[in-house]
N, C-alpha and C positions, 0 to 999 in steps of 0.2 A: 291723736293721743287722748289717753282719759286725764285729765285734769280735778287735783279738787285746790277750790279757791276758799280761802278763810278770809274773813273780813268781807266778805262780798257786796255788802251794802257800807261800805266805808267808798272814801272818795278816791281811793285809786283801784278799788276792789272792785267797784259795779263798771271801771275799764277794763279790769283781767279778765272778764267776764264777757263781757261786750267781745272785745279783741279774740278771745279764744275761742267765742261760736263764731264769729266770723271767721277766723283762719280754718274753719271747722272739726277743733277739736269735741269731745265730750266732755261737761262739764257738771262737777259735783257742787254746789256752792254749800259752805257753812253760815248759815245767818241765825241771831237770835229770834227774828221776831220776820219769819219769811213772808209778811204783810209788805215789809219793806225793799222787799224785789221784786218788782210789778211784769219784770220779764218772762213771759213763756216761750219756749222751743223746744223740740222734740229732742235736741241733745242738749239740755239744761235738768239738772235735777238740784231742786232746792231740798236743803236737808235741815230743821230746823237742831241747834247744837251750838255746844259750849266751847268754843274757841282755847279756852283756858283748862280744857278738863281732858287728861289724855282719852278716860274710857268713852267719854261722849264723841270724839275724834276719830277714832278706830275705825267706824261703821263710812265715814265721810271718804276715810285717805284711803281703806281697803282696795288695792286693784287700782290705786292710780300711778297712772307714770310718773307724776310730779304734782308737786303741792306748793300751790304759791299763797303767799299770804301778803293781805295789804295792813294787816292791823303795826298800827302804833302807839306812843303813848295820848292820853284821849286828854290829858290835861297834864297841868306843871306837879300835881301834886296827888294823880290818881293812886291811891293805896293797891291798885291792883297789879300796877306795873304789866300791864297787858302786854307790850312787845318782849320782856322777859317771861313772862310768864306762859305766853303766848307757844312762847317757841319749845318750851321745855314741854310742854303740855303734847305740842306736834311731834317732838325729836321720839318723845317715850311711843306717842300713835303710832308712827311710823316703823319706829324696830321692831314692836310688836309687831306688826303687817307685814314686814317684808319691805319696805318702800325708803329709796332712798335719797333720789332729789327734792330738793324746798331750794325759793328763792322769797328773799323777807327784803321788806323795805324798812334801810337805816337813814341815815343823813349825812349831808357832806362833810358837817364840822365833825361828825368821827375820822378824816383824816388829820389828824393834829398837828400834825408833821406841817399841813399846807401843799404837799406835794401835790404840784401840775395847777395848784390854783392861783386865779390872781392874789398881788401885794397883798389888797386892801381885804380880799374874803378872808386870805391865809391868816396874815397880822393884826388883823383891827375885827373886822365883823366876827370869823371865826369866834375868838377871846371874847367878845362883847356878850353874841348867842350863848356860851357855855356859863358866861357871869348873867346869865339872865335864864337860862333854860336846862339847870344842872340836872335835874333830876330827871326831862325826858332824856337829854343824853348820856345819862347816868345806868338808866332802863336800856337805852338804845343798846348802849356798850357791852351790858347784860346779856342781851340778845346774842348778840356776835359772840360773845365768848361764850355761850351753849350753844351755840352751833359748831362754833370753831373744836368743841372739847369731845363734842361726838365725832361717830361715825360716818355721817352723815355727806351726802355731795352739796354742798348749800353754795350759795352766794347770795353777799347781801349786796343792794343794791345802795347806794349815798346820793340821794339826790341832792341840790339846794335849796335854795327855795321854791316852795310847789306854787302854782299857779290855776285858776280854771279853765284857764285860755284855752279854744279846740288843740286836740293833738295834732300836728303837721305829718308826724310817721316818721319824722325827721330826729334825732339826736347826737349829741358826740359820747362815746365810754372810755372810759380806761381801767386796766386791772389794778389796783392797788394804790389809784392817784385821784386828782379830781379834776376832770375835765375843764376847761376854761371858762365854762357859761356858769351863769351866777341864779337864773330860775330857769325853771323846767313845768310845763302842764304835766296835772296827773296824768295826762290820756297818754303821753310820750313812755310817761317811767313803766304803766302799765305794758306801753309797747315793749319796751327794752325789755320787761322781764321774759315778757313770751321770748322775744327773739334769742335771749341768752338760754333759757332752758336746757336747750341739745348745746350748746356752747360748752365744750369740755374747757377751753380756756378760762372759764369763769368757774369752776368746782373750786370752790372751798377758798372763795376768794372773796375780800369786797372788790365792786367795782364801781364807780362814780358814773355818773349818767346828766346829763345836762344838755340844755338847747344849743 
């Protein structure tokens, strides 16, 4: 598949990357400052580009099968709200193109509900994170609801807490719940996303992902 990755020097973006020349797709990477993807390969193409600007995106997503992005919010109080902004900036790239799957990384406590997770994530940690981290999941939720308001085939994916630990290749998902495990390694979530891609069960869906 041709792939274009946003975020790709983020920390779950240079695994989308990694993951999808090895499975041996074609890859577009979007980076600001392409100093900071020191990887070469003959089906890698770094494109230096504005994550957040639909006409700089255009040229990245053109002729891709699917467009995954790892950007999130980059702090508690970034004015730029990059995972909304992010995604609005892709939805507009992509209907222009012609292109119409994207899979974005959100977070577990946007299941509110608790559904499928443990007491203490659902009841106590969840409420804690949201009294301490409103405004990325403020952003986050932002994200989802322009996705959920296009056209678009998206899912987002909810992890827990991320981790650097090597990926296993190993994970649990579920559609619309959150898995039982409480962290997850970047390398895993990037897995999950390649593997959901062609996944029609996951169109337009969140789905939780967890070790």
């Amino acid at each position: 598949m041709e792939l274009a990755v946003l975020g790709a020097t983020g920390g779950i973006g240079r695994h989308l990357v990694a993951h999808a020349l090895a499975d041996g797709h074609r890859v577009t990477a979007a980076v600001r400052d392409p100093a900071r993807l020191p990887v070469r390969h003959d089906r890698l193409t770094v494109v230096r580009a504005d994550a957040l600007d639909p006409a700089s995106l255009e040229p990245v997503i053109d002729g891709a099968d699917a467009v995954l992005s790892g950007i999130g919010q980059a702090g508690r109080t970034d004015p730029l709200k990059p995972a909304s902004t992010s995604a609005r900036a892709a939805a507009a790239a992509m209907t222009a193109v012609g292109v119409r799957r994207i899979l974005v990384v959100s977070a577990a406590p946007l299941n509110r509900a608790g559904t499928g997770q443990p007491f203490l994530a659902a009841k106590v940690f969840g409420p804690l994170l949201w009294a301490a981290l409103r405004d990325v999941y403020t952003d986050l939720a932002a994200m989802e609801s322009v996705l959920a308001e296009s056209d678009l085939d998206w899912t987002a994916v909810r992890p827990p807490r991320l981790t650097d630990r090597p990926g296993s290749g190993r994970y649990r998902h579920a559609v619309e719940t959150g898995p039982a495990g409480v962290t997850v390694p970047r390398a895993d979530v990037a897995r999950a996303m390649l593997d959901l891609v062609t996944d029609r069960a996951s169109f337009r869906h969140a789905v939780g992902v967890s070790s």
